[in-house]
N, C-alpha and C positions, 0 to 999 in steps of 0.2 A: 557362235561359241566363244569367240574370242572379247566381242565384246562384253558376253556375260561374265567370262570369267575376269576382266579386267574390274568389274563392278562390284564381286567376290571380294577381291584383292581392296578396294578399294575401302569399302566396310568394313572388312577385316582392320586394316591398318587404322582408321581413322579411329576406332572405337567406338562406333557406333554399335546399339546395343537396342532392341526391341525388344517391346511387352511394358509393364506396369516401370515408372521412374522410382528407383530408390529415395527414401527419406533420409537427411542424413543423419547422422549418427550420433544420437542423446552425446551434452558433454559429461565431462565426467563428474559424477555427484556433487565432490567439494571443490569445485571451480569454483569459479567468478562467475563464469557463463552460465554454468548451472543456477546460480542466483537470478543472474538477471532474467534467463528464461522463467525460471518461477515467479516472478516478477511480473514480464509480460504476461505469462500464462492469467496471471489475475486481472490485467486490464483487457485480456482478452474477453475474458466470461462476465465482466460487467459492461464491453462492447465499449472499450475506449484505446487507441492506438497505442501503437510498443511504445516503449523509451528507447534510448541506445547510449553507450558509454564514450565519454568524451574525454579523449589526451588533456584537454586542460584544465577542464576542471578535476580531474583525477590527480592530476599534478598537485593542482593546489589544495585538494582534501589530503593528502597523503600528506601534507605540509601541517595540518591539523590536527592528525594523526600523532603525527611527532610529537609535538608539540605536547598532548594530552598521555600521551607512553611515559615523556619529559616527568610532566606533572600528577601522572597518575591520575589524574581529573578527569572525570566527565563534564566538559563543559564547551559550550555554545562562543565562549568569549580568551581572546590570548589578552596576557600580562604585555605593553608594549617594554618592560624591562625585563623580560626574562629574554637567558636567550635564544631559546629558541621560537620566540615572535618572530614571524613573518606577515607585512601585509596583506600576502594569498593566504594565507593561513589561517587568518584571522576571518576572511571574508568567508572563504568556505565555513569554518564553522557557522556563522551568522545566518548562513542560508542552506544548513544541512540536517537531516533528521540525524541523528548520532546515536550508535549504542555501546555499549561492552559488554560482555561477558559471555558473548559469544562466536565461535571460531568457524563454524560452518557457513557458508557465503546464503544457504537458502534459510536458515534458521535464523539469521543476522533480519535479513529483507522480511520474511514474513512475522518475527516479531514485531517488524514496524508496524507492517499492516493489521496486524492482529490487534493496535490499539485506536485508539480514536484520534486523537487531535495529530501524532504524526500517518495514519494515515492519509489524510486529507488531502497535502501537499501532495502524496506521493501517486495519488489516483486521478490527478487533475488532467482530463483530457486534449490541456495544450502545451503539457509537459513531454517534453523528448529528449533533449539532452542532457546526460545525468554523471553524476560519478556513483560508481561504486567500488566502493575501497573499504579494504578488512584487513586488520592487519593490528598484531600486541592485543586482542581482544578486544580493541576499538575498531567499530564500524561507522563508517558516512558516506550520507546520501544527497549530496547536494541537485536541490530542485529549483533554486532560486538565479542562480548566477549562469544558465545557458541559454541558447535559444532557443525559444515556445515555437511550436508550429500554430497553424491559424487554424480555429477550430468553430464549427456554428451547433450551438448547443441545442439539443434534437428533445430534453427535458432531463430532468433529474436522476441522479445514479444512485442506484442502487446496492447497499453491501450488505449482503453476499448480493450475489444476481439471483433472479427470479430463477426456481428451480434448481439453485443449488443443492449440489448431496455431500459437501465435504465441509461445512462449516464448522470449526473445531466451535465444542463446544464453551468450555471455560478459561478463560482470564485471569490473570493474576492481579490486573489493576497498576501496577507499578507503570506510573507513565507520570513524566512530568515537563509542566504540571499536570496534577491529578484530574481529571470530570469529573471524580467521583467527591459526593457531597462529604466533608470530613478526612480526603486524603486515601490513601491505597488502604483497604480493608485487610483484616486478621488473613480471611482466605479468599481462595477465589470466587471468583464473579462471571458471567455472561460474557462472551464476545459482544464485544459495541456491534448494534446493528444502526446503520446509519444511510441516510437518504440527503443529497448532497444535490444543491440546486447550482444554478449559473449565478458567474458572483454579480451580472444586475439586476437579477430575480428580487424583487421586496417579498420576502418572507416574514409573515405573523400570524399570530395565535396557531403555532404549529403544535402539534397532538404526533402522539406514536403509539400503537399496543403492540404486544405479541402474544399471541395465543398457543394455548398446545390444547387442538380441538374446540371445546367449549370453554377452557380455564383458562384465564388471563394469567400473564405472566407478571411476578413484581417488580419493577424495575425502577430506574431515575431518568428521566427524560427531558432533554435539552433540546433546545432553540435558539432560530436566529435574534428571536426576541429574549429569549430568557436562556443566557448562555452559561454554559457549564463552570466556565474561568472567564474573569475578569477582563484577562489580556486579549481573549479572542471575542472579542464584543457582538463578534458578529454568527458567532458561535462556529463559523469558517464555512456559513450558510447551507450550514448542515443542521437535521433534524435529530437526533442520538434515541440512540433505547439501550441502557444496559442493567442488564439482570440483577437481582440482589444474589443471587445462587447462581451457580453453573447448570445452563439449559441440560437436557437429557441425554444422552448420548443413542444414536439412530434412530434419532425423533422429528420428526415432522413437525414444523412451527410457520403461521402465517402472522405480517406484518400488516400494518393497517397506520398508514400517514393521513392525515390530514391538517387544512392549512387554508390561510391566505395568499394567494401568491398575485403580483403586482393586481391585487385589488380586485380578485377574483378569486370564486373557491375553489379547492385542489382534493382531488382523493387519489390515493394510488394504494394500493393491496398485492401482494405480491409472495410468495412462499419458499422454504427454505428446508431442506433437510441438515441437522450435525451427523457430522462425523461418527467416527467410533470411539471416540477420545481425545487424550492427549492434549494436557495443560499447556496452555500456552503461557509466555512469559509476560 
């Protein structure tokens, strides 16, 4: 007896606790944390590891930050005569997805993703340490200036993921630069749906359709050979499809890539459900 009840006493105090382990507890919506979980949450379901936020580079994005509050600018590049130029400041911008005109930390991050060319950087599976910084309606995401984890590429990624059911359906286009032939359209457009190889992968004569059942979808479609913008030549060895109209809303769409890849043919098919709405920026 004594020594059961010593073992009583002993659980009791220590806090141990039996049955199912608690999850812990969602942060709170308009965090930071709340972003960057929404964040991962997406490189989860295309099956590519978290990121996580880094004191230094957050330092020097918030440097950037300033700097564009300063100037009221959105831009990628500081004035070395203004004052508020900073060397970190300057660098983060250069290697950061940037936006404004948005205050919520999950609506910041998924506008990124929600477009095409600064997705890209942000879904790279040997990206991990990142900033994320919100603040005066400027948001940045630097992916260029931390350390990569090492990664062994298993084949091409997929956006949305195969069997997605939340893909919002339409875009606003406003990305710059644009993929869109002619610049950002009157209205909305298609979310980019995009297939994103390894950057030694040779990709050409790549192809994309989307269908909704029997009916093809109309869209614009980019290549590593035939890229959307000039400056990414390589079209950031991704394949694009975006809609001329915003896809259906809780509608079921399959994708259909094909390709050369290092000098062999490629097919991948894969399917998607949207959302129930809700425009994206």
């Amino acid at each position: 007896m004594i020594h059961r009840s010593i073992l009583f006493l002993a659980i009791l105090f220590s806090g141990i606790t039996f049955g199912a382990e608690k999850k812990p507890a969602a942060p709170p919506p308009n965090s930071i944390d709340a972003g960057l979980a929404a964040w991962n949450a997406v490189r989860e379901a295309i099956g590519v590891p978290p990121v996580k936020r880094d004191p230094k580079l957050e330092e020097m994005a918030m440097k950037h930050i300033d700097y564009m509050k300063a100037t009221k600018t959105l831009t990628h590049h500081q004035d070395k005569e203004h004052p508020k130029y900073t060397e970190d400041g300057d660098k983060s911008g250069r290697g950061s997805c940037l936006g404004q005109g948005l205050n919520r930390p999950v609506d910041a991050i998924m506008n990124q993703l929600n477009c095409f060319l600064h997705r890209i950087p942000l879904i790279q599976p040997d990206l991990e340490n990142v900033s994320f910084c919100l603040d005066g309606g400027f948001a940045a995401f630097d992916y260029r200036n931390g350390a990569r984890r090492e990664y062994e590429w298993k084949g091409p990624i997929a956006y949305p993921a195969d069997k997605a059911t939340d893909f919002a359906p339409s875009w606003s286009g406003r990305e710059g630069p644009c993929p869109i032939p002619g610049g950002p359209p009157r209205g909305a457009v298609g979310q980019p749906v995009t297939l994103t190889f390894a950057p030694n992968d040779k990709v050409t004569d790549g192809k994309i359709t989307l269908t909704e059942g029997k009916n093809a979808v109309d869209g614009w479609v980019s290549s590593p050979d035939k890229p959307a913008v000039e400056m990414f030549s390589d079209n950031l060895q991704t394949i694009c499809f975006i809609a001329k109209q915003p896809l259906k809303p809780k509608t079921a769409y399959t994708v259909k890539v094909t390709a050369t890849v290092n000098e062999k043919p490629f097919e991948k098919t894969w399917t998607f459900t949207t959302s129930s709405g809700g425009r994206t920026r």
